[in-house]
N, C-alpha and C positions, 0 to 999 in steps of 0.2 A: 514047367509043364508045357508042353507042346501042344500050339492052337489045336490040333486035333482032336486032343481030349478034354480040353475045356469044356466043351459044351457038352458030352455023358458025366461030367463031370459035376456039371452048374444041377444039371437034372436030377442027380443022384443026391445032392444035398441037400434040395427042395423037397425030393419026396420022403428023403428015408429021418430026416433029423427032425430035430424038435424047432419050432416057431423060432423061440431065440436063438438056439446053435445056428440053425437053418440064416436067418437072416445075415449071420455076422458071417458065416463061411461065402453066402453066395454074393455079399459086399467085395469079399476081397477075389473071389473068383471073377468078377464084374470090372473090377480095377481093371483084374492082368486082359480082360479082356481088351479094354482102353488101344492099349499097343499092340494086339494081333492085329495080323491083316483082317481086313475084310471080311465076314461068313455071315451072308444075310441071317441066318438063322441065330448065329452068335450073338450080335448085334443089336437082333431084337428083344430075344433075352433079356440081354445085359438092358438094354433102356428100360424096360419093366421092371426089372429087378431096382432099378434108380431112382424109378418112380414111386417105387411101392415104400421105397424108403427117405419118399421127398428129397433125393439127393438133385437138386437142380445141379448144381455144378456140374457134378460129374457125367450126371444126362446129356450136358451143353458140350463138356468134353468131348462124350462119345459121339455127338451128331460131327461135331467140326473134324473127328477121325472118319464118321463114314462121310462127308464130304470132301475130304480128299482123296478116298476113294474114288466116292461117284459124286461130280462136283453136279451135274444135274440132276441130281434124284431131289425133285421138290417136295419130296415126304419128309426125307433129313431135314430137309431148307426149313420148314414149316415145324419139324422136330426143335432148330437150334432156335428160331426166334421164339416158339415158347418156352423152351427152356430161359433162353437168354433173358426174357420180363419178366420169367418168375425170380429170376435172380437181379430184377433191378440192371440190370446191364444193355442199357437203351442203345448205346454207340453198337453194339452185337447185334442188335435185333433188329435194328434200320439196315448196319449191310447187306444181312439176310432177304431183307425183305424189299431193297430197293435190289438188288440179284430176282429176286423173283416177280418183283413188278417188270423190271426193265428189259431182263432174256425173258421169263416164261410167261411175260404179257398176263400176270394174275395181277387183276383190276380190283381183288380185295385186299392184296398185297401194298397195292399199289398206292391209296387210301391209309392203310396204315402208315405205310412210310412217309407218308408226308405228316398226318399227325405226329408221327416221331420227329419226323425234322424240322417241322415246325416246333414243338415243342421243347428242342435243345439249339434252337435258331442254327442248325447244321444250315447255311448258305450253300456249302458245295453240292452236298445231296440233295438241296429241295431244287438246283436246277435241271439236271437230269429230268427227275421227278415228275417237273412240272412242263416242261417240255413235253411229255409224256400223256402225262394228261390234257396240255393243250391240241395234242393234237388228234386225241381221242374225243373232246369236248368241245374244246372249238369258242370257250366261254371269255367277258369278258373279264368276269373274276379272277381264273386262269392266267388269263393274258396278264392287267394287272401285277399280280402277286409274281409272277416269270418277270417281267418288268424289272420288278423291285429286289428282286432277287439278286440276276444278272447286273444292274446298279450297283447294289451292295458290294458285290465281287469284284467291282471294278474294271466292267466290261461294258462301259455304255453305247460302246460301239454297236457290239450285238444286240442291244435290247432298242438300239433304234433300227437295226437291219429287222429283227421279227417284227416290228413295229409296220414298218414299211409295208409289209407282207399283208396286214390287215389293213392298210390306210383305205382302201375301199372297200373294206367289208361291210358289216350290219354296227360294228362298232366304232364308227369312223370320230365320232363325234368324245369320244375316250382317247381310242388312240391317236389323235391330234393332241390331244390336250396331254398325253404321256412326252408324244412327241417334241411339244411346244418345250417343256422342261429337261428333256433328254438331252438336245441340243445343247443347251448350257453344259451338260457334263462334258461332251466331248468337247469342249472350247471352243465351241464355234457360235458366239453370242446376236451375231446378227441373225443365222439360221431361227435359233431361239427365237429369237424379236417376229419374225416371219412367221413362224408359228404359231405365234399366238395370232399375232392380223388375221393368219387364215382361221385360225378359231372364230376370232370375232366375228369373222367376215359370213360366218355361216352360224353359230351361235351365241347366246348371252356369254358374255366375260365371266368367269367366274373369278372368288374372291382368288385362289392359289398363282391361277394364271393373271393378274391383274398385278399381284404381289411382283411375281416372277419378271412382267415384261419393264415394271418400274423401277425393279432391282438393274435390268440389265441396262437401261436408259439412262436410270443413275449414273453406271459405270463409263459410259460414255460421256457425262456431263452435259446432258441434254434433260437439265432438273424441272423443267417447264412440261417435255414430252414426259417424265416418271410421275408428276404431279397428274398429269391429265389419266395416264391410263390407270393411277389409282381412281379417279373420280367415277372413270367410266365401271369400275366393280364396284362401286358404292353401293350401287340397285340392289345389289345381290348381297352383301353383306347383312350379317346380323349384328347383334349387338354382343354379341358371346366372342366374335372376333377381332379381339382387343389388340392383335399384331396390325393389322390393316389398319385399324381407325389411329392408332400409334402412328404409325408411318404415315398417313392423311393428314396428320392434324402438324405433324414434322413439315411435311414437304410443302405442303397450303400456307405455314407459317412461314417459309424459309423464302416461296413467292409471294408473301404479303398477300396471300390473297384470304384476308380475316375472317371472310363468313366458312368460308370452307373450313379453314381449319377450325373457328370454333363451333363449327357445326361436328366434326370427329370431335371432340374434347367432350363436346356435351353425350355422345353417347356413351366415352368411355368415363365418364363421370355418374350417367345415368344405369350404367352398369357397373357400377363398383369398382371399376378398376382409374378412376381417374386419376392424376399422377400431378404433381403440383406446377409444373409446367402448365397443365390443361386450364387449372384454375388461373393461372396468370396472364394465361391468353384470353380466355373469358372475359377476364375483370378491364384489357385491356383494352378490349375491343370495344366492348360494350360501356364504357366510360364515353365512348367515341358518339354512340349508335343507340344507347337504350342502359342511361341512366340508372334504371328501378333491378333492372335482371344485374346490371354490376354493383350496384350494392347489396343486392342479396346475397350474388357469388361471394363477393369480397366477403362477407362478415360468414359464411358457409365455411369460403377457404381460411380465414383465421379460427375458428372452432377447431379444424383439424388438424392445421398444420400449425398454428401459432406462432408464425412470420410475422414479422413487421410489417411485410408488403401487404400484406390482407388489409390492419388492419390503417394501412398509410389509404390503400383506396377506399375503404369500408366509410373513410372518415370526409374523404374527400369527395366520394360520390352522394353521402349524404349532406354533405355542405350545400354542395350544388343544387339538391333536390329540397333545401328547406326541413331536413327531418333535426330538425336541434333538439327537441323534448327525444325523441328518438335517441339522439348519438349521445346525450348527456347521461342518460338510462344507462345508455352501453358502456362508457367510458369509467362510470360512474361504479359498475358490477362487476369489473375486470377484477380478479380474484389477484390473490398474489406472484403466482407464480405469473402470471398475466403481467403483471406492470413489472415484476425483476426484466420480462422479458425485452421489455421496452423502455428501463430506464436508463438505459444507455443510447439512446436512443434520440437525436437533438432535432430528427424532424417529426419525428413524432410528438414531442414535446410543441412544433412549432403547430401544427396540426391542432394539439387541445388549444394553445393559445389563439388560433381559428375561432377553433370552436364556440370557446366562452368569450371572445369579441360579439361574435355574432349574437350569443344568447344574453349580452348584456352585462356578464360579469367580468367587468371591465377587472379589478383587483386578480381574479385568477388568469386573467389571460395575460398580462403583463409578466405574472409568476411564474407561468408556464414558457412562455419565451424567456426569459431569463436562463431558466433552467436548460432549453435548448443552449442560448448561448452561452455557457458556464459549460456543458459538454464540446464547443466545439468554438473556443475561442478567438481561434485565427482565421474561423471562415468567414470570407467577405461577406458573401452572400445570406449566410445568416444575420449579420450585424446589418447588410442592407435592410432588412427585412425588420429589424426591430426598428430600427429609424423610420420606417414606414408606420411602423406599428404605436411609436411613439406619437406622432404627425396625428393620426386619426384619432387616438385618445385625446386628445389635443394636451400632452402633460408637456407642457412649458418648459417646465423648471428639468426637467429629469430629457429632454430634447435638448435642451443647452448644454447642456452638462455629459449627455452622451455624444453629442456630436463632435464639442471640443476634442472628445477623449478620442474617436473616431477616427478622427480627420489627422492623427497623429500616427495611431495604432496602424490605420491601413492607407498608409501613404503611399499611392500612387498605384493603387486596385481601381479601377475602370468599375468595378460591382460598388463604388461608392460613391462615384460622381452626381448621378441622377440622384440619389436620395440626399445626401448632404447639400446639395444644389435645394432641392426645396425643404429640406430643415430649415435654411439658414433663411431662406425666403417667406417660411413661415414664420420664422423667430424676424423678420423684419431687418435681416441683417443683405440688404440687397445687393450690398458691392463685393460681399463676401460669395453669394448667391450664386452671383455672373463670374466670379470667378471661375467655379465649377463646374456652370455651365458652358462655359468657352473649352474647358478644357475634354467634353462630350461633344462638342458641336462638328467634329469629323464625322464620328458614328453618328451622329442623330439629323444631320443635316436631312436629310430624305422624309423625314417623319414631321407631319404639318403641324401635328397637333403639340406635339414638342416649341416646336418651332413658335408655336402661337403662346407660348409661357414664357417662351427666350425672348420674345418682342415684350411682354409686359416687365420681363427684369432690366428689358433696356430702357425702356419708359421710366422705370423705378432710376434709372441712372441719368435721366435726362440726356438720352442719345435716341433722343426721337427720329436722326435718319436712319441710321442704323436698325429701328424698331419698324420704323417705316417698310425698309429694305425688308427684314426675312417676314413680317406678315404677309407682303404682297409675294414671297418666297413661297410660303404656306398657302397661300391663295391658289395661286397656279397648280403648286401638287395637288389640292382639293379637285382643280378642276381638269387634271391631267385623266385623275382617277375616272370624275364622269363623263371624258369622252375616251376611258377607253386605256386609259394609259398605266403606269406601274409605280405611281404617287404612292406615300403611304394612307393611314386614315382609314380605321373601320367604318362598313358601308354605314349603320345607324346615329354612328358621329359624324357623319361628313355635311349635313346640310347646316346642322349647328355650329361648326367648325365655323362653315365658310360664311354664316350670318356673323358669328362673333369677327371674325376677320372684317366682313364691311364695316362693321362698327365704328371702327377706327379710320379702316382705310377712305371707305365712300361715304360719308353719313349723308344723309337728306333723302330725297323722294325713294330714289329706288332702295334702300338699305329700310327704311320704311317699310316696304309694301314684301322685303324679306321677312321685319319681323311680325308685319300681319299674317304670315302662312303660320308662324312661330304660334301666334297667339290662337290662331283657329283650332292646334291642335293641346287638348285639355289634358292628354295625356303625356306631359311634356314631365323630363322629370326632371329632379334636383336643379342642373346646371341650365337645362331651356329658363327654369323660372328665373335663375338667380339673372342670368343673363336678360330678360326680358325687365326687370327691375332698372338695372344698369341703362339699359337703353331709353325706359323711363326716365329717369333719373338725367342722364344725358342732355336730352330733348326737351327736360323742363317739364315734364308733364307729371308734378309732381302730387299731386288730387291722384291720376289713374297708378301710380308709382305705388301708394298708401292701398288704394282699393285692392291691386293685387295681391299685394302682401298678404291682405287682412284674407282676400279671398282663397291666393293659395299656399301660403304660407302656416295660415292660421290653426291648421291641423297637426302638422309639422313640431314635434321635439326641437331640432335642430333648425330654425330659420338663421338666413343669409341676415348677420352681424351689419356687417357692413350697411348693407342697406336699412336697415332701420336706424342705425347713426344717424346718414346722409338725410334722412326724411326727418327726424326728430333734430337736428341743426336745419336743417329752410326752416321749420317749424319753430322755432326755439323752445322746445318743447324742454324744459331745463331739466323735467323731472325727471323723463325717458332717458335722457342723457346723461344722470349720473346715477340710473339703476345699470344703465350699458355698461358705463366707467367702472361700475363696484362688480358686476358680477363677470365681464369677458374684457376688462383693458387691454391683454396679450392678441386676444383676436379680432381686435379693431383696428382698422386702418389707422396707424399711428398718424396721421397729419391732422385725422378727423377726431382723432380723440383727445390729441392737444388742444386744439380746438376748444371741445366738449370739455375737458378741464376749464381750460379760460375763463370760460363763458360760465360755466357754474358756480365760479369762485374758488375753484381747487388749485389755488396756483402754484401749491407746493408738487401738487401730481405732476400737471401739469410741466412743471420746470423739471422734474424727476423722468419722467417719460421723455420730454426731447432731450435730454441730458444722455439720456441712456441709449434713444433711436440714434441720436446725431453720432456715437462714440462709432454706431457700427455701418451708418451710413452719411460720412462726411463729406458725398458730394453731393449731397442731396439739396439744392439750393433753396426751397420752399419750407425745408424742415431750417439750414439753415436762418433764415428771415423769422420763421415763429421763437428759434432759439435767442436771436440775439433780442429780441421785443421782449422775449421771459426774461434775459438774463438783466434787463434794465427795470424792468417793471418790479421785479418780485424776484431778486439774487438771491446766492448761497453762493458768497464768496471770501474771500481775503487777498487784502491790499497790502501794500508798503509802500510808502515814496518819500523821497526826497526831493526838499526845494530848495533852490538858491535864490533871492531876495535883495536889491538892493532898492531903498524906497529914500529917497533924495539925500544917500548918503550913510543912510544907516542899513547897516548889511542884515538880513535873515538867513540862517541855514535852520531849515524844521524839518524834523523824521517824523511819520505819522504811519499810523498801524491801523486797519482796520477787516472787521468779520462779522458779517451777516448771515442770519440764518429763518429761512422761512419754522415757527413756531407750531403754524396750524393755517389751517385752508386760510383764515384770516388777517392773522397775527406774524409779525417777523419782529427777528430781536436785532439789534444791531449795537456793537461795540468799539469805541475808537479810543485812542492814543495817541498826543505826541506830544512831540518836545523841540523846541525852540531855542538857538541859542543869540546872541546877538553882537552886535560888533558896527565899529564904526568903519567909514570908507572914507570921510570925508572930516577934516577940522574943524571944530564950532558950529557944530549941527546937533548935538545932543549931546545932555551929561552923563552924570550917573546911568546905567542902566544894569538891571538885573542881573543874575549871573544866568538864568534859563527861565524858560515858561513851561510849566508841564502842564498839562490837561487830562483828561477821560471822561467820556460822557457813556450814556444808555441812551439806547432809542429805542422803543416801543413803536410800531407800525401796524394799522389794522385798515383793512378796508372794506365800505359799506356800501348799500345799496347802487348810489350814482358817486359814490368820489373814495377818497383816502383819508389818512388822519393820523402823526404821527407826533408821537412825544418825546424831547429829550432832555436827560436830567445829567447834571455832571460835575465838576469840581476842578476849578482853576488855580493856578499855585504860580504868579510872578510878581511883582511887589508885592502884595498880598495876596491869601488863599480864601478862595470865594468859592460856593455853589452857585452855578447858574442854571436855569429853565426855558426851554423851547416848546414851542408848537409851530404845527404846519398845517394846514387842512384845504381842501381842498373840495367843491362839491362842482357837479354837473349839472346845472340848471334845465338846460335844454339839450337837444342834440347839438346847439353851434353855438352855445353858450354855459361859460362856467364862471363858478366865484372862488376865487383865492384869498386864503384868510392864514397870515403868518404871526405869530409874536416872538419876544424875546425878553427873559428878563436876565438881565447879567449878563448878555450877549457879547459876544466879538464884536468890536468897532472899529474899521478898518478907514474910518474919513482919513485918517492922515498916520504916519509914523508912529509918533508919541503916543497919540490915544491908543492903537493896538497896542503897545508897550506898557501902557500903564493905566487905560482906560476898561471900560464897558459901557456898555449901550443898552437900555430898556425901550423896546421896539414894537409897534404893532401896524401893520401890514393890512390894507386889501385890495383887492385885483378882482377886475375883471377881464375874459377874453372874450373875443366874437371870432369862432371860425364861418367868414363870409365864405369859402369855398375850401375845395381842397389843398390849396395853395397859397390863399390869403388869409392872412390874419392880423385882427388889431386889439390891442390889450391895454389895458389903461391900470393904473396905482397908485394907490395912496398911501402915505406913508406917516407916522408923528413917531418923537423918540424922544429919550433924555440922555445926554453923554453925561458919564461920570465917572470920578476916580474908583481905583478897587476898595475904598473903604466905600462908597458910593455916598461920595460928596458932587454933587451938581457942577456941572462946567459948564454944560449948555443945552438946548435944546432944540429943540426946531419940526418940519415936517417937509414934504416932500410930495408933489404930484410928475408922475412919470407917464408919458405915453408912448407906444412905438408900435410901425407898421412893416408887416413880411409878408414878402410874395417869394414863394419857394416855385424858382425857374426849374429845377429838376427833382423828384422826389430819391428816386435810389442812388443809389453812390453813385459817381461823385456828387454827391446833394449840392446843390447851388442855390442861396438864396441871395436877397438883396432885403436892406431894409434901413428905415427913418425912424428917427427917434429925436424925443425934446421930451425939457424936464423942466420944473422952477426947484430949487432948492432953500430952503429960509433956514438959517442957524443964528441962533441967537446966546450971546455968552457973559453967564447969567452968576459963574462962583470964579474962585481964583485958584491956581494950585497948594495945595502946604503939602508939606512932611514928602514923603520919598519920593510922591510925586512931583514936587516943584523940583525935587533935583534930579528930575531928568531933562530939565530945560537947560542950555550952556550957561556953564559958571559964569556970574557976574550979572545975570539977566534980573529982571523984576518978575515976581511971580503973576503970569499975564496967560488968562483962559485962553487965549489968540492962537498961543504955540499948542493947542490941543486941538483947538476947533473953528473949524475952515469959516472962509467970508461965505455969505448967501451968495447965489449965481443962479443963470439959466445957462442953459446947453443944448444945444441942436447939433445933429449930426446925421451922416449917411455912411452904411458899411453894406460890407458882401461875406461869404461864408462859403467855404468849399470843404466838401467830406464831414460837416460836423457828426456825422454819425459814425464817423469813425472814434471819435475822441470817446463820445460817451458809451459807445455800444457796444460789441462783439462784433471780432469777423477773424474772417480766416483765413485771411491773409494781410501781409503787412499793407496801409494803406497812409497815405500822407494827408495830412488837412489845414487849414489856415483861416483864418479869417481878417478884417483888416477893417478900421472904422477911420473915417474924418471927421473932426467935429470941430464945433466954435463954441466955446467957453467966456459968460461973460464978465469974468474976472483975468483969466488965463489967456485968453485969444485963442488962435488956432491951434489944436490940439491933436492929437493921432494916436492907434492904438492898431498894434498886429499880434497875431498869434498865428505862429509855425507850428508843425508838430507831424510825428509820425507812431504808428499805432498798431501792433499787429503782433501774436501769438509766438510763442517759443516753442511749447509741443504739445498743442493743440487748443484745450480748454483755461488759455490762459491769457494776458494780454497786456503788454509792455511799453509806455507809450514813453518818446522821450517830445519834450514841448520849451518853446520859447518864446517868451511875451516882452514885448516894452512897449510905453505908452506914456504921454505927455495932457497937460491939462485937465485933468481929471482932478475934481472939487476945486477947480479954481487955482490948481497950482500947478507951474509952468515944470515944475521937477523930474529930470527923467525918471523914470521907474523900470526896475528889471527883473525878470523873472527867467530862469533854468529850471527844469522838473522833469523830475524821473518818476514812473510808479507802473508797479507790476502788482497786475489782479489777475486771481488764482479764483475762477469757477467749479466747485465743488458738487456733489451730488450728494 
């Protein structure tokens, strides 16, 4: 059909047909309209016709055909964009209508369009747009939103050239602060930086641009300037902006500047957003600065985050601050998944062991270190830390035994010198002590108070210059420090330090009138006291020594050991001193508790303790002097030796055996053996003789209030087998006088050859000594006996007074003395020999008491003695000794007697002496006599 008659056509449909024919004919009449040209009249038709049939589509059709027609007709315009929203087709209805904002200047157009392009974020059409409206309005909203637009698009150029344009407008204080940011987009970051200065420079920072200028600062690596100009937008910030106080608490942390940053942590903590970083700077800080706020944080941050690190400082802040009922509660309600958390855990574990030291449960805090170190067995510094921990519980036995195990395990870790160093000083083992501390003393050389422990383990070694040397070492650092200087020594330990230093170094007036300052102050703790006792003590001033004890000790769980020994020895306070012994002998100064043994009659302790001190400190020379005086007095040992013997002809070789052992504080048993063989040297000097002598006796040993007393019982076997009995005793009359009181029944008799051979002797003994000084001495003895055969048939008898005088020229080794002596002797011979005894007199002889038993005589002489305490005592090193007598005999004539010998240890507690004697004129008979002897005694524990 030709556009012509469409429209009589469209008309004729409408009027003449029916509603529905009508509709669906002038549908399709409305179509072909679509594509006719242009006829206002047609046109509008067909749109009604479109509309009346809600045909949006085709409405939208027709308007964008009469738009190319007439591209300006703002009715069509205003046709196709509501066509184009009733059919949901937004992209249609913005071109429309950004066309009719932007050529036909319609300002209600123009409002829509932007709703529309805002609402499908079109960026290209809301700039146009808003340009538009900028500069119709002139606003800063406008401005803004163009701004952000033009950014978007990637044109930061232009959105800082419009910027420009308003830099002195009404909205200057906006568009700087656009600007300050815009900058950054075009890459030009110093401009950026500059704009915000001029911001600042005219108003408050705000948070964006504060953000911005320490981003850009950052970037430069000028982290001090990005720190600062976050601080200066703090004023401004809330607490909702959780990116800022983030970066604040970053950058204040990264310049250690602690309050700052946990000043941002607390507010993004106080607003919910805190991050577990924040808590860690919190807790770290304030450990530092405010104890009470880091333990709350801490035990806050373990509730949330159930880190270890919470509850390491939760535990350690409240150590500090004394909350143990507190952190026991805590430790104590940690649920399960709580302690899986941390049982892998080996300082945490060291932490509880803190813990319950402090609270007193000693049993779990030993368990709880354990447990750390069972998790982390190679770490030095935990095992340092138990050896610490062992030391202060004071467990002995279980410190011995870990240190041995230590000092092998972590051979040659630097984290174990200091502690094994005073294990081994606590365990008393001094030489092992200095060991480990020589091999610390590069590192710690600087350190006074170190240095003032290394001087007492030198002391402990008897290297008094050496002690001497680094205390007056440690003195100086004391005093470097108070004028000034880079000593070590905390400031509250340094005047104690340097009073204990004079101690030693200065004593008298001025070290004095140090520890009167000492004494003035009341609040002195643990080490002021123990050390003001010490100086007591020192000084002699043992009345004020006791008073302060009682004064400030006496409240005190744990008083200073040491010092109430030293007072209850001046004191002889015996009872004190073996309640010391029984309940702390490991923490008593071992010289003073030997001692303390001694003296109460504990000899067995006594020899047990220096047996055991001396093993780990053998240079110790004062330890050994009380050792070798134990090991004579009151032994636990065994002998062996052998003698060679020739006695005018008739040869002896005897083996003898012997073992002592202390029984009870009391009591010692003592058991001997030997065996004798014999032989001659000489022709016509004896007959018959035995084929051996065997012996063995028992001693019993006890000692009493002022002396000793000892019994021996035994059984002889050489021409005949006999039991014999001894006593010994001995009592202290006075301090310079004592009584000697000996017997014998069935005794050894050694007057002559024969009689040992085939004799015995019933003997009784007394004596007196007078020690006139320390040096001199004079002893007198009286003697009666009966010689008789082993069936004990009478030979002879007789008695005997004896005196002699000693003046000891040097008392320690080499001991020297000189000494006088005279005797009478009366023997009188009273039976004759028979039966096996007569035949050991030479064949052919007359059975004659004579060849048994010596003529009566007197005897005067004078000798000398060097080292004898070597012979009979202990020492520790090979030492020689001799002695040597002249004498006149008044049967024999001039007479003489020496003894050689040399005497000293194989490896260690043991002692080996080889000796040789001869001697002439002795009872009256001119016969040489000779002796060789060998014997090695073995000191036991």
């Amino acid at each position: 059909m030709r556009p012509a008659l469409l429209l009589p056509a469209l008309a004729l449909c409408v009027l003449a047909s029916g509603p529905a024919h009508a509709e669906s004919t002038a549908s399709e009449i409305a179509e072909a309209a679509i594509g006719a040209p242009f006829e206002h009249e047609l046109y509008e038709l067909a749109y009604k016709v479109f509309l009346a049939n809600n045909n949006a589509d085709d409405a939208f059709r027709l308007a964008e055909a009469a738009l190319k027609a007439r591209p300006r007709d703002t009715l069509w315009r205003r046709r196709a964009v509501q066509a184009a929203l009733w059919r949901s087709r937004t992209t249609d209805a913005l071109v429309h209508l950004s066309y009719l904002a932007l050529s036909a200047g319609d300002a209600k157009a123009l409002e829509q369009a932007l709703t529309l392009a805002e609402g499908i974020n079109d960026q290209a059409s809301l700039k146009p747009l808003l340009a538009l409206r900028l500069k119709k309005r002139n606003d800063a909203a406008t401005l803004r939103e163009y701004v952000k637009v033009v950014e978007a698009l990637g044109e930061p150029e232009e959105a800082v050239a419009t910027l420009k344009r308003y830099q002195n407008g009404p909205y200057r204080r906006e568009v700087l602060e656009l600007l300050a940011r815009l900058y950054e987009s075009t890459g030009n970051p110093a401009a950026s930086v500059k704009g915000v200065d001029l911001y600042a420079h005219e108003y408050p920072v705000t948070v964006p641009l504060a953000m911005l200028r320490s981003r850009l600062l950052y970037g430069t690596g000028d982290i001090a300037a990005a720190c600062r100009s976050l601080q200066e937008g703090a004023a401004s910030a809330k607490p909702a902006d959780t990116d800022f106080w983030m970066t604040l608490s970053d950058l204040c942390w990264a310049m250690q500047d602690g309050a700052c940053a946990v000043n941002a942590s607390s507010q993004l903590i106080a607003g919910g957003a805190g991050r577990e970083d924040d808590y860690q700077r919190m807790v770290t800080y304030y450990l530092q600065h405010d104890p009470e706020r880091a333990y709350a944080t801490a035990r806050e941050g373990w509730q949330r985050f159930r880190k270890e690190y919470y509850f390491v400082a939760a535990v350690e802040a409240g150590l500090a601050l004394g909350r143990h009922d507190e952190l026991l509660a805590f430790v104590g309600n940690l649920d399960e998944q709580q302690r899986s958390a941390l049982a892998r855990s080996g300082y945490a574990w060291q932490l509880r062991s803190r813990l319950y030291r402090q609270a007193g449960r000693t049993g779990k805090s030993l368990h709880s270190y354990q447990q750390a170190l069972a998790l982390e067995p190679g770490n030095a510094e935990v095992a340092a830390g138990y050896l610490w921990l062992l030391i202060d519980l004071e467990k002995t036995e279980e410190l011995r035994e870990t240190a041995e195990l230590f000092r092998y395990r972590f051979r040659g870790k630097p984290e174990l010198l200091d502690p094994l160093g005073a294990a081994y000083a606590w365990l008393g083992d001094y030489r092992r002590a200095l060991d480990y501390y020589r091999l610390n003393y590069h590192q710690r050389r600087d350190d006074p108070l170190w240095l003032a422990d290394y001087a007492e383990l030198l002391d402990q070694a008897h290297m008094a210059d050496s002690a001497y040397r680094e205390r007056l070492r440690a003195l100086l650092l004391v005093r470097q420090v108070g004028a000034g200087g880079t000593g070590g020594g905390k400031e509250p330990e340094r005047p104690l330090l340097k009073t204990r230093l004079l101690l030693l170094l200065n004593p008298g007036d001025a070290t004095d009138a140090a520890f009167g300052k000492l004494l003035a102050d009341d609040s002195g703790n643990g080490a002021t006291r123990e050390l003001l006792v010490a100086w007591a003590l020192s000084t002699e001033r043992n009345d004020y020594a006791r008073l302060w004890r009682l004064r400030r000790f006496g409240l005190l769980a744990r008083q200073p050991r040491w010092a109430q020994l030293s007072l209850a020895l001046e004191e002889n306070d015996t009872t004190a001193i073996a309640d010391l012994l029984q309940k702390d002998l490991e923490r008593l100064p071992y010289r003073d508790a030997i001692e303390g043994a001694r003296r109460t009659g504990q000899f067995p302790l006594a020899a047990d303790h220096a047996f055991n001190r001396f093993d780990r400190n053998p240079e110790d020379e004062l330890l050994d002097l009380q050792f070798r005086e134990l090991a004579v007095a009151h032994p636990s040992q065994a002998s062996a030796g052998l003698r060679l013997m020739d006695r005018g002809g008739i040869g002896f070789i005897q083996t003898a055996e012997q073992v002592s052992r202390p029984l009870t504080n009391r009591y010692s048993l003592a058991g001997r053996f030997s065996y004798t063989g014999f032989g001659t040297l000489k022709d016509d000097v004896v007959g018959t003789m035995p084929d051996r002598d065997v012996a063995g006796q028992l001693s019993l040993s006890t000692l009493f209030g002022q002396g000793r007393a000892s019994v021996s019982v035994g059984g002889r076997s050489s021409l005949n087998s006999f039991a014999f009995v001894g006593l010994d005793a001995d009592y202290r009359l006075s301090s310079t006088l004592s009584l000697e009181l000996s017997a014998d029944w069935s005794g050894l008799a050694e007057e002559t050859a024969p009689l040992q051979i085939g004799g015995l002797k019933d003997r009784l003994t007394i004596g007196i000594t007078h020690q006139l000084s320390g040096r001199d001495t004079l002893s007198w003895r009286g003697s009666v006996y009966s010689l008789r055969d082993q069936w004990r048939r009478e030979l002879g008898n007789g008695g005997s007074i004896e005196a002699e005088a000693v003046h000891r020229l040097s008392v320690a080794y080499p001991d020297l003395l000189v000494r006088g002596f005279a005797g009478g002797y009366q023997y009188s011979r009273t039976g004759a020999p028979e039966g096996e005894t007569y035949l050991l007199q030479p064949a052919g002889s007359v059975p004659d008491s004579g060849y048994f038993v010596p003529h009566s005589f007197v005897q005067v002489g004078i000798g000398t003695a060097v080292g004898s305490s070597a012979r009979e005592g202990y020492s520790r090193c090979w030492q020689p000794y001799g002695s040597a007598d002249l004498l006149w005999n008044s049967e024999s004539g001039v007479g003489f007697h020496y003894d050689i010998g040399l005497a000293g240890p194989l490896i260690g507690y043991d002692r080996l002496i080889f000796g040789v004697a001869q001697d002439s004129g002795r009872f009256g008979s001119s016969d040489l006599n000779s002796l060789l002897e060998m014997q090695y005694r073995y000191y036991f524990n």
